[in-house]
C-alpha positions as CSV (number, residue, x, y, z in Angstrom):
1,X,-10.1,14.9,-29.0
2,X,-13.7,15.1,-30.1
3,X,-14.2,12.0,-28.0
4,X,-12.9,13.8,-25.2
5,X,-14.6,17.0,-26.1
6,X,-18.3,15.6,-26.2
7,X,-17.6,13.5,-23.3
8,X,-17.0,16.2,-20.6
9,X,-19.6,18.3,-21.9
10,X,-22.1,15.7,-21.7
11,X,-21.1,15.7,-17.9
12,X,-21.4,19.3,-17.6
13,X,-17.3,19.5,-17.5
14,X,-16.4,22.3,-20.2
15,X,-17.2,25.2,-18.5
16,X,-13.7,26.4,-19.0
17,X,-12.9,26.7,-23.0
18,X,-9.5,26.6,-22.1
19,X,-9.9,23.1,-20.6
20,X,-9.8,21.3,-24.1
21,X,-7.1,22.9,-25.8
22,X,-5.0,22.2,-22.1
23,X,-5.8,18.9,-22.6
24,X,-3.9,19.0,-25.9
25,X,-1.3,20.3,-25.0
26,X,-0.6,17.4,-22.3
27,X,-1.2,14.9,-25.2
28,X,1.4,16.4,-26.8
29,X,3.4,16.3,-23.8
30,X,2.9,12.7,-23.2
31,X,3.9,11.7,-26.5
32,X,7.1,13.1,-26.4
33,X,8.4,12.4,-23.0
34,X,7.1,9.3,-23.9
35,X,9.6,8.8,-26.4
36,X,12.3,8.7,-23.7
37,X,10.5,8.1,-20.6
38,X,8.5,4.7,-20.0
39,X,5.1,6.7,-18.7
40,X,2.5,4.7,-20.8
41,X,2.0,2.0,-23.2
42,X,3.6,2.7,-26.6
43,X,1.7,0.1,-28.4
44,X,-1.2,1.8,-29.3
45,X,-1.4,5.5,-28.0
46,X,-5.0,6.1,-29.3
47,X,-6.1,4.7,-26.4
48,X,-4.9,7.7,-24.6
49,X,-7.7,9.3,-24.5
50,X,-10.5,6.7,-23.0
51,X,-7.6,4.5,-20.8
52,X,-6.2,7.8,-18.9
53,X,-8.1,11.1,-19.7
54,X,-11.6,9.8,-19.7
55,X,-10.8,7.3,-17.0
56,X,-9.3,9.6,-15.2
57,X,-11.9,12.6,-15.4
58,X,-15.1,10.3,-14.4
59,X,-13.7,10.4,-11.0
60,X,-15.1,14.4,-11.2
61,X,-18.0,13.1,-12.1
62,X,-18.8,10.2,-9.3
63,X,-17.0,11.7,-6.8
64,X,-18.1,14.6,-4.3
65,X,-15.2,17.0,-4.1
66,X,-16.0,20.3,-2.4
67,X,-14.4,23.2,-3.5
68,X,-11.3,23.9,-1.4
69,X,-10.5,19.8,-0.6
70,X,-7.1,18.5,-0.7
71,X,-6.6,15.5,-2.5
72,X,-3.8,12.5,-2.9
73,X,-3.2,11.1,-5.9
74,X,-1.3,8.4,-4.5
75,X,1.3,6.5,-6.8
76,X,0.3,8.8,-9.9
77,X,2.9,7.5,-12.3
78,X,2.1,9.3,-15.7
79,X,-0.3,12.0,-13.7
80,X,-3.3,10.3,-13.4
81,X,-6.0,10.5,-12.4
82,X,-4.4,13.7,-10.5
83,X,-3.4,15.9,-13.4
84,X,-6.8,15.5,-15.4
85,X,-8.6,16.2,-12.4
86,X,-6.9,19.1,-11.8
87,X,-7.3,20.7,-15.3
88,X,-10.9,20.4,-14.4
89,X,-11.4,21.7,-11.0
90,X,-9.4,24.4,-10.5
91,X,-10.4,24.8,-6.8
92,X,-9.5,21.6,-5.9
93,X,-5.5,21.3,-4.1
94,X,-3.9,18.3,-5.5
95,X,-0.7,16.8,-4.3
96,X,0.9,14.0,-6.8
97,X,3.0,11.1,-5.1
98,X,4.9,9.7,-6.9
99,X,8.5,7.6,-6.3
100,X,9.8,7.6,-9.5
101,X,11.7,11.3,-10.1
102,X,11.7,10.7,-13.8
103,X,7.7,10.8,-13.3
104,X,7.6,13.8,-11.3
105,X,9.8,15.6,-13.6
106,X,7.5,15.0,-15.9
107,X,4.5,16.1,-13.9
108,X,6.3,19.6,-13.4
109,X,6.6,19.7,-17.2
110,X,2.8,19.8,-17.5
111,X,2.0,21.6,-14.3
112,X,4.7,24.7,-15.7
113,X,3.3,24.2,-19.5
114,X,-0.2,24.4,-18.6
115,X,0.0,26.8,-15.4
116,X,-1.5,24.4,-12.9
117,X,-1.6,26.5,-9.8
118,X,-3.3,23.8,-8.0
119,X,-1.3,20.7,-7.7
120,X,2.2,20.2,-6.3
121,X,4.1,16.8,-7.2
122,X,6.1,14.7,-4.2
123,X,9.2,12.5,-5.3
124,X,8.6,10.4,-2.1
125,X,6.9,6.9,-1.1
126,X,3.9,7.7,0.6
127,X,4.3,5.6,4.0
128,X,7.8,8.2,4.5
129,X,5.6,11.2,4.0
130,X,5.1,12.7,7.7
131,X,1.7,13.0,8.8
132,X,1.8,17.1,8.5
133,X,1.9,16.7,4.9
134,X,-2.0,15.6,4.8
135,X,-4.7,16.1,6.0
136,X,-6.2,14.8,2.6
137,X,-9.9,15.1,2.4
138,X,-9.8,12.7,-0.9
139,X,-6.7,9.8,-1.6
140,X,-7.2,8.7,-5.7
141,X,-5.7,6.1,-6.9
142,X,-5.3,3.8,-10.1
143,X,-4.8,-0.2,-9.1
144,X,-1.2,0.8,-7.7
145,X,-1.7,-1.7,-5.5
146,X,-3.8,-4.1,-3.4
147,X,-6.6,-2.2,-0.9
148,X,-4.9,-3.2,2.0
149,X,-1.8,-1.9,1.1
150,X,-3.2,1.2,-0.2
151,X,-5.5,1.9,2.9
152,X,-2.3,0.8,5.2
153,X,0.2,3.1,3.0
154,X,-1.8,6.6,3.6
155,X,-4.2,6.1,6.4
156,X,-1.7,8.5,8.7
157,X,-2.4,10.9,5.8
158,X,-6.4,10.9,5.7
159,X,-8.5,13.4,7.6
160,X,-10.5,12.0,10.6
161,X,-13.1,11.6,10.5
162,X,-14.7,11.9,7.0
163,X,-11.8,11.1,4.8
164,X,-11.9,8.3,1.8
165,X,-10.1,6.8,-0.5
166,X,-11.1,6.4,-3.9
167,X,-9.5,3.3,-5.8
168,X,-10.0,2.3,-9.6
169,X,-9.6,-1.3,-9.7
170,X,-10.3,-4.5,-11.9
171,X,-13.2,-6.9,-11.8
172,X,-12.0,-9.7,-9.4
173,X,-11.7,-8.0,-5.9
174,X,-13.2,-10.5,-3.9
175,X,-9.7,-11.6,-1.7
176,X,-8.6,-8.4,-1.5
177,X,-11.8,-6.9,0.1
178,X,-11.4,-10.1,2.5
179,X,-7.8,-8.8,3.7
180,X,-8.8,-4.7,3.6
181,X,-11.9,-6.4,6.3
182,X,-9.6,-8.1,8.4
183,X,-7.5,-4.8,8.9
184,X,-10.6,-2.1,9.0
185,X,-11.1,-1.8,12.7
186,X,-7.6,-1.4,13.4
187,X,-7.1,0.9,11.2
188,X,-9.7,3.3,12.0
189,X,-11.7,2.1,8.4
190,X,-15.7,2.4,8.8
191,X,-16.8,0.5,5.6
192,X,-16.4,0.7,2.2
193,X,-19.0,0.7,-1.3
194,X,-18.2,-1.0,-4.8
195,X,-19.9,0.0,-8.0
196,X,-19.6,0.1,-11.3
197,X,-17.4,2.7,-12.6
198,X,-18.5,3.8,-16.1
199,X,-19.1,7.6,-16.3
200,X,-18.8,7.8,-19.8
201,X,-20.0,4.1,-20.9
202,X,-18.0,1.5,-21.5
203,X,-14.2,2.0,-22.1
204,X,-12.8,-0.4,-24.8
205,X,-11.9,-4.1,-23.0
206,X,-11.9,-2.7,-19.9
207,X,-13.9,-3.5,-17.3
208,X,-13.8,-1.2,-14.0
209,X,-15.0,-1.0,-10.8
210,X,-14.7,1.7,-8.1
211,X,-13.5,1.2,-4.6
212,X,-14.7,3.7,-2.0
213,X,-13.1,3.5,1.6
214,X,-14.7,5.5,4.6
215,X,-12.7,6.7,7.5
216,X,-14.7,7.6,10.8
């Protein structure tokens, strides 16, 4: 934790001192649904911290979200990058989708245990939510899937115009930033940027980059 701990104060993300000892607590919550429930890795759950909380928190780092937004975290599996995110902005709305009910039980766990007021987990597929459940200012996303499919899945759910979704992805994007360009104009998509993503230096063999889609 003192990784984590000099990490988000070096970013200016500690205002809170309850935010560490929250962050804890989930640890300790992931490790022992863990035991029972396939959420993450079991092989080496150091990692924990830099693969999913760190990873997962540099998005309130690079990304602008005003206070008030609603956000998607769209296929959030073990809660991330949404529940992290939420711990550290408070007036952010967050809305978890997530198909597997064995992962949303789980994100209700942590939302109850650390009195998340702010985020509300779906059991659903995203292309069946109805349109009324968005506007999302901000969708967030972890290599669920290809851009395409990801920009296709939610685009009924992103607020015109102004809305974007933010992907973490790998280092070899080139074919699928040839199939999200083929689609864009159809889909209402007014460009995209890739960078980098490394807000708190390098994360162990992984290489990252982020995917930022533009709606108009």
């Amino acid at each position: 934790m003192k990784r984590l701990a000099e990490a988000l104060s070096g970013a200016g993300l500690l205002c809170d001192p309850a935010v560490l000892p929250a962050f804890e607590r989930f640890a300790d919550l992931l490790n022992e649904w863990n035991q029972s429930v396939n959420l993450i890795s079991r092989k080496d759950p150091y990692t924990v911290i830099e693969r999913h909380f760190l990873d997962s928190a540099g998005l309130a780092v690079v990304l602008d979200l005003p206070s008030g937004c609603c956000v998607m975290d769209l296929g959030s599996g073990a809660g991330f990058p949404g529940l992290p995110l939420a711990l550290l902005r408070p007036d952010v709305h967050f809305t978890l989708v997530e198909s597997r009910a064995k992962k949303t039980a789980f994100h209700r766990a942590v939302i109850d245990a650390l009195g998340l007021e702010n985020v509300v987990t779906l059991a659903e597929r995203v292309e069946s939510l109805p349109a009324e459940t968005g506007p999302f200012d901000w969708v967030v996303s972890r290599a669920v899937a290809d851009l395409d499919q990801l920009a296709k899945w939610c685009r009924h759910l992103i607020r015109r115009p102004g809305g974007c979704m933010a992907v973490l992805k790998g280092p070899d994007l080139d074919e699928e930033v040839k199939r999200l360009a083929r689609r864009s104009d159809a889909w209402g998509i007014d460009g995209w940027d890739i960078e980098p993503y490394q807000p708190f230096g390098q994360i162990r063999d992984k290489e990252s980059q982020l995917v930022t889609v533009r709606w108009s």
